[in-house]
VOPAGU-2260 file (C-alpha; in pm, 1 decimal, decimal comma):
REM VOPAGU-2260
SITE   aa  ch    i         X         Y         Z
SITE  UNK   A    0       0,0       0,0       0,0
SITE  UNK   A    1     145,9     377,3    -122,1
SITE  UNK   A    2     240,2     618,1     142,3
SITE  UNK   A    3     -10,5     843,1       3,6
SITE  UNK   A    4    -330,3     551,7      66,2
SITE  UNK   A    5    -200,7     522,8     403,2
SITE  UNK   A    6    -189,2     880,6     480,4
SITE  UNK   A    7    -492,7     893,9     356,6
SITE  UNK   A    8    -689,4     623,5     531,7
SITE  UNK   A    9    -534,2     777,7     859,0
SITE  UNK   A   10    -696,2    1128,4     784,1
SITE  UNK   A   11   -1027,3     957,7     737,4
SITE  UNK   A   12   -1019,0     775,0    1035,2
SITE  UNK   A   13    -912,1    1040,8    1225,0
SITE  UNK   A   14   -1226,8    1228,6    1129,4
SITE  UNK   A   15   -1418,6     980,2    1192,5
SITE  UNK   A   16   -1286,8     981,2    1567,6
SITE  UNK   A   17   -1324,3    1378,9    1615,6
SITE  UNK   A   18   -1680,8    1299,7    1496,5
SITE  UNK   A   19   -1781,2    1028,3    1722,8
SITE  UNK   A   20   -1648,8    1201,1    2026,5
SITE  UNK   A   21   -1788,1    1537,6    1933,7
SITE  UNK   A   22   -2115,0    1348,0    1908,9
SITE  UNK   A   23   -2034,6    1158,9    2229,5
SITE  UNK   A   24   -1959,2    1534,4    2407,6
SITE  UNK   A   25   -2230,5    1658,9    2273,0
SITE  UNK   A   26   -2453,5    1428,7    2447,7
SITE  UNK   A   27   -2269,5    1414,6    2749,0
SITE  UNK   A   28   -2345,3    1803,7    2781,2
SITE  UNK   A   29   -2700,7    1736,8    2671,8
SITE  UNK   A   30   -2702,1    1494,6    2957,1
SITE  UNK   A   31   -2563,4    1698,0    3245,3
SITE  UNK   A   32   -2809,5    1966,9    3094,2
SITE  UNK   A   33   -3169,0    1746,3    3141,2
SITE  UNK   A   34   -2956,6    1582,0    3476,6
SITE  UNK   A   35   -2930,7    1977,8    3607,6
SITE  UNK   A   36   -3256,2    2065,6    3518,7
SITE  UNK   A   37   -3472,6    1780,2    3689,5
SITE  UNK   A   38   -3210,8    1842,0    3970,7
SITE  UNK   A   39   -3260,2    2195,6    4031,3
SITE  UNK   A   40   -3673,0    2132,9    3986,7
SITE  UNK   A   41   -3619,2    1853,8    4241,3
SITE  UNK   A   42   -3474,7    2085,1    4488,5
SITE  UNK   A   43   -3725,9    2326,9    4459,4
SITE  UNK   A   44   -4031,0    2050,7    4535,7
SITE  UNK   A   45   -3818,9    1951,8    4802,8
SITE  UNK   A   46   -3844,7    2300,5    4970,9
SITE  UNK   A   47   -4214,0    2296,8    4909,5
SITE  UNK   A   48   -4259,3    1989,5    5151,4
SITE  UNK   A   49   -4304,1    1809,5    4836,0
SITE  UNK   A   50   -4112,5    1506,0    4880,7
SITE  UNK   A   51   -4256,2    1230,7    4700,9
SITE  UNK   A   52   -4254,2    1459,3    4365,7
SITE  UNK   A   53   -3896,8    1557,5    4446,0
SITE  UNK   A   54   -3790,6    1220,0    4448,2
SITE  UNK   A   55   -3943,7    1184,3    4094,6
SITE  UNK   A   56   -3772,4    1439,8    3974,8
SITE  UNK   A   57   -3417,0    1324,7    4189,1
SITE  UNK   A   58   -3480,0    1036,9    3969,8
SITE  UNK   A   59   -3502,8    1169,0    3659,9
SITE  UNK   A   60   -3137,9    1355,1    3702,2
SITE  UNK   A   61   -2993,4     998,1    3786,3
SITE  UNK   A   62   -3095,6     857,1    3462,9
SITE  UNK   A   63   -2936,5    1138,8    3281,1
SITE  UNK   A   64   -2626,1    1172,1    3552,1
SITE  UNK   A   65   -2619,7     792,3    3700,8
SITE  UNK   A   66   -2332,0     905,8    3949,9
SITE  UNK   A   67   -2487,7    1238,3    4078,8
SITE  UNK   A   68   -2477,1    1244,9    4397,0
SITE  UNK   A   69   -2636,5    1496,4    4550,3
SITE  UNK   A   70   -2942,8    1278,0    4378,3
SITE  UNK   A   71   -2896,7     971,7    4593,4
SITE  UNK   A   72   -2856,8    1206,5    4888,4
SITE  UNK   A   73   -3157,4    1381,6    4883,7
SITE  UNK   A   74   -3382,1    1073,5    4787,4
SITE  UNK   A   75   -3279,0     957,6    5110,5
SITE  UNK   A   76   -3383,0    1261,5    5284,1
SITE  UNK   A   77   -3691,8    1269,9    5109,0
SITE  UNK   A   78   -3784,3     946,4    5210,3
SITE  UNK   A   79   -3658,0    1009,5    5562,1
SITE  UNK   A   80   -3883,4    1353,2    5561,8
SITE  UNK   A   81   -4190,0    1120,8    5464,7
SITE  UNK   A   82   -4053,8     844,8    5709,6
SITE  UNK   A   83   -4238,9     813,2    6088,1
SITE  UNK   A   84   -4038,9     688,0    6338,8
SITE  UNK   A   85   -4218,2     419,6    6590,3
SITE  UNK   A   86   -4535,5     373,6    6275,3
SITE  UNK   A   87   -4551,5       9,7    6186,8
SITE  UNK   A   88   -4726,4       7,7    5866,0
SITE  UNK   A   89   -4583,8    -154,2    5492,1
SITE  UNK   A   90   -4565,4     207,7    5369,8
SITE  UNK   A   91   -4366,0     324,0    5669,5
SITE  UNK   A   92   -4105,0      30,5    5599,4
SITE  UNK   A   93   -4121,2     139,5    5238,0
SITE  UNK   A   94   -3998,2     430,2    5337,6
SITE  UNK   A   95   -3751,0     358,4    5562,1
SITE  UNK   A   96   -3552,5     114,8    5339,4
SITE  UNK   A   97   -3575,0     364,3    4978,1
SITE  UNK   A   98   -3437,8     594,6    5233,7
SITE  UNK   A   99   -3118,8     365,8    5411,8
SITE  UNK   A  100   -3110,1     254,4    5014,9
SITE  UNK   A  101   -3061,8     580,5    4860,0
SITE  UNK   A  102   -2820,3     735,8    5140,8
SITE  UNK   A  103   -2601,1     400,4    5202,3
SITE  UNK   A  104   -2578,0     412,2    4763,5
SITE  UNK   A  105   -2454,7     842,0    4797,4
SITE  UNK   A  106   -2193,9     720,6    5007,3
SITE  UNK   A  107   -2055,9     484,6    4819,4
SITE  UNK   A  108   -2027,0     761,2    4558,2
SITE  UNK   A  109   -1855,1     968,3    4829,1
SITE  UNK   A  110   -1770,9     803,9    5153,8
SITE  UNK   A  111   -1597,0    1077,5    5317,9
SITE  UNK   A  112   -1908,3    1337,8    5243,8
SITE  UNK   A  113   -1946,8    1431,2    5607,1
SITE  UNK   A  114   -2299,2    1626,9    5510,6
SITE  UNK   A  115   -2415,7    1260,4    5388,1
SITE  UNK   A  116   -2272,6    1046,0    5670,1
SITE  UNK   A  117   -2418,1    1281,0    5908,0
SITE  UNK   A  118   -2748,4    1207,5    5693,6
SITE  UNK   A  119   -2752,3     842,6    5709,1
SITE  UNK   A  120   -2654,5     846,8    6087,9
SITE  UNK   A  121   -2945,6    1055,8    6170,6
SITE  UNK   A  122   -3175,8     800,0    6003,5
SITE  UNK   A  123   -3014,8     504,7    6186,5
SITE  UNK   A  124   -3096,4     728,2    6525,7
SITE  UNK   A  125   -3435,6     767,1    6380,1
SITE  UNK   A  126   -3459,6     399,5    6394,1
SITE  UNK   A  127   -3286,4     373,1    6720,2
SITE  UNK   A  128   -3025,0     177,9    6530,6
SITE  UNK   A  129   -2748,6     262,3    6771,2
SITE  UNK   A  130   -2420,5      90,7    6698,7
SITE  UNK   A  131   -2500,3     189,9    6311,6
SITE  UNK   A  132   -2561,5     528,0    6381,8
SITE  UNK   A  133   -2247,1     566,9    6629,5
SITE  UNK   A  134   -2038,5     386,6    6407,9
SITE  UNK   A  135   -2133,1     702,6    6124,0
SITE  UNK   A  136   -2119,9     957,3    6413,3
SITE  UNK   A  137   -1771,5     878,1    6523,5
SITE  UNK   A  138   -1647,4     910,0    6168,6
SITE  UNK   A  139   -1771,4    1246,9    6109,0
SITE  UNK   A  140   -1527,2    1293,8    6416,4
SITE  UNK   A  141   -1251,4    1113,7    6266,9
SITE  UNK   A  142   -1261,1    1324,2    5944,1
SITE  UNK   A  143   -1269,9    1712,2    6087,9
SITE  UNK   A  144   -1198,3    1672,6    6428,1
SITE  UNK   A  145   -1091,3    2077,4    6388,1
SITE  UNK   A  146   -1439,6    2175,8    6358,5
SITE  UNK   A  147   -1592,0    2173,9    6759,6
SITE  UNK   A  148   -1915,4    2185,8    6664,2
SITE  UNK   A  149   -1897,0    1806,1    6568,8
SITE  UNK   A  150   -1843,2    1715,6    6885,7
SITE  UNK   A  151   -2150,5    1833,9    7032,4
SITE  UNK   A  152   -2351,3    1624,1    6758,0
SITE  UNK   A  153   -2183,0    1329,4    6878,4
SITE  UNK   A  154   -2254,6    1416,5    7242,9
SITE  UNK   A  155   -2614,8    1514,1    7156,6
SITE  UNK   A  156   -2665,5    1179,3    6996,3
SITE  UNK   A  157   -2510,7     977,8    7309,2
SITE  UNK   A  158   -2736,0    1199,4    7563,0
SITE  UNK   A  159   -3044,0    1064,6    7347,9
SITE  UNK   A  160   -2927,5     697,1    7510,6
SITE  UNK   A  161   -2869,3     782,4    7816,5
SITE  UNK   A  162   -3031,4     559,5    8075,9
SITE  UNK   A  163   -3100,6     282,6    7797,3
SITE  UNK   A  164   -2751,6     195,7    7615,6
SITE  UNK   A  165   -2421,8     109,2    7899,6
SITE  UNK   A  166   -2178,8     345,5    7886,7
SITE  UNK   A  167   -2394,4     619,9    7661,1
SITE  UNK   A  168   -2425,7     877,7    7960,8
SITE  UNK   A  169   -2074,2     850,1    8023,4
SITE  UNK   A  170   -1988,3     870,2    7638,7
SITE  UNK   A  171   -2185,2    1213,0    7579,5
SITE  UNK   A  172   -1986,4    1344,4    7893,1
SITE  UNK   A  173   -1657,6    1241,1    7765,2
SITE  UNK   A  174   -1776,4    1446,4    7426,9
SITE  UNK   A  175   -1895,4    1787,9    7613,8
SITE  UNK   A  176   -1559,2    1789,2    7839,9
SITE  UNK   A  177   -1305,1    1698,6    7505,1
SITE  UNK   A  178   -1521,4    2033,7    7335,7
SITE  UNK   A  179   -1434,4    2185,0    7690,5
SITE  UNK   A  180   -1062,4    2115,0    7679,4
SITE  UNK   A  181   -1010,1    2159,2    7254,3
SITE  UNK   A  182   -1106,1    2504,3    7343,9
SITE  UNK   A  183   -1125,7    2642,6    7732,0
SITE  UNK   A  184   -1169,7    2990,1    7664,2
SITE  UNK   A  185   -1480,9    2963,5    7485,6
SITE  UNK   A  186   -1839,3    3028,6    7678,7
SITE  UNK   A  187   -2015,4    2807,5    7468,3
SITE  UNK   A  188   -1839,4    2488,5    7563,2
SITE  UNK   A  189   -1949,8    2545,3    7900,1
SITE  UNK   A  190   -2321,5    2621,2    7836,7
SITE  UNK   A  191   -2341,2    2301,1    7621,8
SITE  UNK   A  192   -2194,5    2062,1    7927,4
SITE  UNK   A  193   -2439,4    2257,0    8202,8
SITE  UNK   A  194   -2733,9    2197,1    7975,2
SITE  UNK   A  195   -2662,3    1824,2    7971,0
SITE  UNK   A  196   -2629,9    1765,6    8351,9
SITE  UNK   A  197   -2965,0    1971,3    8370,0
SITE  UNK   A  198   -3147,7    1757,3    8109,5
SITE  UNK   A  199   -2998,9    1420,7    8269,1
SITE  UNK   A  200   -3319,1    1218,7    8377,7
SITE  UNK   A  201   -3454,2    1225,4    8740,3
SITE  UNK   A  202   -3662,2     911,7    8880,0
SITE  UNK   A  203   -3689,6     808,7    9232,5
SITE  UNK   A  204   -3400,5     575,7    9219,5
SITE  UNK   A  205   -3155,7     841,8    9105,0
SITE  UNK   A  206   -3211,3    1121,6    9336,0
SITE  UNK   A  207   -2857,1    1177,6    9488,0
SITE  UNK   A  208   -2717,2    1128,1    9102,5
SITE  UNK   A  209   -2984,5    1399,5    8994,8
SITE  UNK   A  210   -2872,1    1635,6    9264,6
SITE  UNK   A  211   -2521,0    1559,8    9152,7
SITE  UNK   A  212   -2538,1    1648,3    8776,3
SITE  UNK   A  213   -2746,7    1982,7    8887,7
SITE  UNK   A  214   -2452,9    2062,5    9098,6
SITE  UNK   A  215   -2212,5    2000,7    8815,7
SITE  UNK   A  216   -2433,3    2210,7    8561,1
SITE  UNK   A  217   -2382,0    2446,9    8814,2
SITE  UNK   A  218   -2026,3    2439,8    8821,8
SITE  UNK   A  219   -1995,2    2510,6    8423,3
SITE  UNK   A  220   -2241,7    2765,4    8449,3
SITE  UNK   A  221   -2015,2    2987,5    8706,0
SITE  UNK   A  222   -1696,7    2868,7    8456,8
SITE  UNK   A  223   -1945,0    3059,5    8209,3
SITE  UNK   A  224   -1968,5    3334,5    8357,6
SITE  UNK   A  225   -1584,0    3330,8    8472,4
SITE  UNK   A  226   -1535,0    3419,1    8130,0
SITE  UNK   A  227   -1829,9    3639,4    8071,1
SITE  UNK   A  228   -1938,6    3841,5    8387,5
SITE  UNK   A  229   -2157,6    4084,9    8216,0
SITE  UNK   A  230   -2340,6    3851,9    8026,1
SITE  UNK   A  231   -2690,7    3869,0    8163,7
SITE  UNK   A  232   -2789,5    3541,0    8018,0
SITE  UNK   A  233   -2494,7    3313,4    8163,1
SITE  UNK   A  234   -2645,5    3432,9    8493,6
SITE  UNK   A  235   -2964,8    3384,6    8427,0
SITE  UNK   A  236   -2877,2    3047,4    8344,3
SITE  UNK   A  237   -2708,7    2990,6    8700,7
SITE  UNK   A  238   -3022,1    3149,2    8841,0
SITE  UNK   A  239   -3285,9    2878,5    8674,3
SITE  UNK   A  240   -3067,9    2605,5    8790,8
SITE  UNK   A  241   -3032,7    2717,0    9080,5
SITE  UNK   A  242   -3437,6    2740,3    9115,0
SITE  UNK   A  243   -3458,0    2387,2    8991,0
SITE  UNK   A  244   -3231,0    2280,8    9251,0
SITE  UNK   A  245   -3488,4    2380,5    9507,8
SITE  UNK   A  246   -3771,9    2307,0    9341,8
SITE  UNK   A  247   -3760,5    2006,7    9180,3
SITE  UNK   A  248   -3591,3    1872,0    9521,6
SITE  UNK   A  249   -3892,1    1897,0    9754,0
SITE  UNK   A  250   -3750,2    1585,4    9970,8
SITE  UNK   A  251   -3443,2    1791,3   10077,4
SITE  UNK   A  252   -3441,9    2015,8   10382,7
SITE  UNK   A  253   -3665,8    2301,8   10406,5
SITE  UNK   A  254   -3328,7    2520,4   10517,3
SITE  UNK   A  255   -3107,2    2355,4   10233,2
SITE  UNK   A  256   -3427,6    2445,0    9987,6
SITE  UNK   A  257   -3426,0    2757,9   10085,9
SITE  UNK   A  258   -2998,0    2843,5   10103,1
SITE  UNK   A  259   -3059,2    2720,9    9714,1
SITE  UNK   A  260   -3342,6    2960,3    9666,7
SITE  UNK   A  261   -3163,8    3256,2    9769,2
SITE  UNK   A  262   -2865,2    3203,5    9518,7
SITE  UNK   A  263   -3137,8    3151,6    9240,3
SITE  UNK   A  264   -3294,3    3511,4    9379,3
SITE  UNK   A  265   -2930,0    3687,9    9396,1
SITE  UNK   A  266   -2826,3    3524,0    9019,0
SITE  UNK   A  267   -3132,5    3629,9    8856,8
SITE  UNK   A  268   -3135,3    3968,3    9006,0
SITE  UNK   A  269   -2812,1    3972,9    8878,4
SITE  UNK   A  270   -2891,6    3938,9    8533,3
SITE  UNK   A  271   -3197,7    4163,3    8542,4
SITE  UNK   A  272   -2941,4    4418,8    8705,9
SITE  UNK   A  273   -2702,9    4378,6    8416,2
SITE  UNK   A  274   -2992,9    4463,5    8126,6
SITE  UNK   A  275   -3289,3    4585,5    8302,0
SITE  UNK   A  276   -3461,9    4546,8    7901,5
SITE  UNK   A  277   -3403,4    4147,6    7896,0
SITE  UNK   A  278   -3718,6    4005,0    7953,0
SITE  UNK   A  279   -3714,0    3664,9    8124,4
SITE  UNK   A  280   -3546,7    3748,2    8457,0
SITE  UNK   A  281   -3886,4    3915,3    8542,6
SITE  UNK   A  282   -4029,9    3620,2    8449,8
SITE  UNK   A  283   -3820,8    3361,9    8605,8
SITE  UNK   A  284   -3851,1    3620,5    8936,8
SITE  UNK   A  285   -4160,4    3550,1    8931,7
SITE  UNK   A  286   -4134,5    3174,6    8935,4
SITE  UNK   A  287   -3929,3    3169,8    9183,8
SITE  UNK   A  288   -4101,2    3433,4    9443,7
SITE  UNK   A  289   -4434,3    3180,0    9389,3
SITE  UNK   A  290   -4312,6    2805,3    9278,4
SITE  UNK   A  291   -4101,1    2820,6    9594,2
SITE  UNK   A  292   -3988,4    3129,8    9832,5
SITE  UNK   A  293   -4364,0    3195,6    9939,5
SITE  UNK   A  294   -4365,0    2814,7    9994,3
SITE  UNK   A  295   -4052,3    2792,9   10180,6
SITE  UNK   A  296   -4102,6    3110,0   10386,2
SITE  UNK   A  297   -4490,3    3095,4   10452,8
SITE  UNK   A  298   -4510,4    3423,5   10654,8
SITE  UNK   A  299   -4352,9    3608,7   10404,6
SITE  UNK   A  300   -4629,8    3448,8   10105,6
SITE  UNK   A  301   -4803,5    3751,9   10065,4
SITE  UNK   A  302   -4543,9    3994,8   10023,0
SITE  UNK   A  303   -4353,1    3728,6    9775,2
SITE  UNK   A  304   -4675,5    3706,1    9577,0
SITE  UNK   A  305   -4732,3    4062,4    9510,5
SITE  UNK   A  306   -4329,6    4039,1    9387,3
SITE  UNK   A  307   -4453,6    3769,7    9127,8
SITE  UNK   A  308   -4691,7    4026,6    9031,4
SITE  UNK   A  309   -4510,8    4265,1    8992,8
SITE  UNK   A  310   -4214,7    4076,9    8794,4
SITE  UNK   A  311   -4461,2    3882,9    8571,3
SITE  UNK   A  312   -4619,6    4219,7    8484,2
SITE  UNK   A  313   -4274,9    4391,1    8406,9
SITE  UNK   A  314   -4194,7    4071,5    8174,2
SITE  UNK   A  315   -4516,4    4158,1    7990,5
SITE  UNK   A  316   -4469,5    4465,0    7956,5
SITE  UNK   A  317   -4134,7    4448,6    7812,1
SITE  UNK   A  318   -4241,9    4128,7    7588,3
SITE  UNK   A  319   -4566,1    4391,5    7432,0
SITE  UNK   A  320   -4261,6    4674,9    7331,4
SITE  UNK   A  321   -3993,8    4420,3    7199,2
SITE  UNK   A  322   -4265,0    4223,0    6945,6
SITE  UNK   A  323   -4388,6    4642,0    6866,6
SITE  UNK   A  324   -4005,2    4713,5    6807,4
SITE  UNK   A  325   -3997,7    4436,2    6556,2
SITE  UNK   A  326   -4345,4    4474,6    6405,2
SITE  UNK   A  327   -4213,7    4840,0    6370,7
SITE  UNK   A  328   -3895,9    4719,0    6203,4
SITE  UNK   A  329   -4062,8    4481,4    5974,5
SITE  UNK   A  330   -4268,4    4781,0    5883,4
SITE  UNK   A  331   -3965,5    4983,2    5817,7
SITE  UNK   A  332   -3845,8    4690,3    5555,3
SITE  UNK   A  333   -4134,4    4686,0    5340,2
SITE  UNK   A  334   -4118,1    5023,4    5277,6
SITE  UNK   A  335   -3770,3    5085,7    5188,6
């Protein structure tokens, strides 16, 4: 064969390969077009509340993009939206498994998508799956263990075992005091621990434990307010803690009840001191003054009762001008 017929024969082939792959592009960008477009139409049903039409739509993108993600992803939380937890019905299950299906496939596309392992975790807690969902949780750890705020979804998720999986009290404390010591000198760490020991169940059989983790909520809340004195609502805090203390206590000591009531009284007053326009420390002054000081100190009911009056009516008061502020404000928007 000349030179020239095999020079030839290469030129034609090589058109024929630009053409097949510019056809072949072509309908690759064709694709991703109709795969955006049912995607973005998806999203917006999904918004709406929509769920089972997003998932038609979520659908439609993964026949056009089969490895799109963000498709799989958000079938699963459609499904989980539409899911029940504790409702024993076929459609229920339906649900559940297109959802574990759909979320289990998305991170197989893209196992180290912490948005999507957080996703599937939080449908294994839905089904009180717990070593599947810890096993997810822990990894979102192991993968940005920078970012602090991961460790209060871990500790969030052990505090919603407490009392029914060994070792998941202890587990969500271990979380709260790592945040705690990754980062001492910020408030927040603190509140997050205090609000645990506070939310700890109380039964009959626990009482000296109970009175325990209120103590140690206690604790973090003065740390709190260690490191932000003239924060109004870290002593507030203190204050309501302080009031459940001696309320919630009633088979303590009348004397101890009442040594706990009067640190409630001087935190709150504290905090209404610091912004005499914050609301809820007339409010919580007024719980207290009622729920237990008039109870406590009966000779002294009547004049603690006109102080809940006059507290609860402050609170109003200053409730009725903040929502007229914003109504105000809102106002103000629309017209500029």
């Amino acid at each position: 064969m000349s030179r020239q017929r095999i020079n030839s024969l290469a030129v034609i082939f090589l058109a024929l390969a630009v053409l097949v792959t510019a056809t072949s592009c072509e309908k690759l960008k064709v694709n991703n077009l109709q795969a955006n477009y049912h995607f973005k139409k998806a999203n917006n049903l999904f918004r709406e509340g929509k769920y089972r039409n997003a998932v038609t739509e979520y659908e439609l993108a993964l026949k056009y993009k089969p490895d799109l993600v963000q498709a799989y992803r958000y079938i699963g939380e459609s499904y989980k939206q539409l899911y029940k937890p504790g409702v024993q019905t076929p459609l229920n299950k339906e649900f559940e498994t297109k959802a574990l299906e759909a979320l289990t496939k998305a991170l197989e596309i893209d196992p180290n998508n912490i948005e999507i392992i957080y996703s599937l975790g939080d449908m294994y807690d839905k089904l009180r799956k717990f070593e599947e969902a810890e096993k997810l949780y822990l990894r979102i750890l192991e993968l940005d263990p920078q970012n602090m705020d991961n460790f209060y979804v871990v500790a969030e998720f052990y505090s919603r075992y407490a009392g029914e999986i060994p070792d998941a009290a202890k587990k969500a404390e271990t979380m709260y005091l790592r945040r705690i010591e990754a980062d001492p000198e910020n408030p927040i760490g603190y509140a997050y621990a205090a609000n645990y020991y506070e939310h700890l169940p109380i039964t009959e059989q626990n009482i000296e434990q109970a009175l325990e983790n209120y103590d140690k909520a206690n604790m973090f809340w003065e740390k709190r307010i260690a490191l932000t004195p003239d924060d109004p609502q870290a002593w507030l805090a203190k204050g309501v803690n302080r009031w459940g203390r001696a309320y919630r206590f009633q088979s303590l000591p009348a004397a101890e009840r009442l040594a706990i009531a009067r640190e409630a009284l001087q935190a709150i007053e504290k905090a209404r001191d610091l912004d005499p326009n914050y609301p809820e420390p007339y409010a919580w002054l007024s719980v207290l003054y009622r729920s237990v000081l008039s109870v406590l100190e009966p000779d002294k009911a009547a004049r603690y009762t006109a102080e809940a009056d006059k507290n609860i009516e402050k609170f109003n008061s200053l409730r009725t001008k903040a929502a007229e502020k914003k109504k105000l404000e809102e106002e103000l928007k629309k017209v500029d």
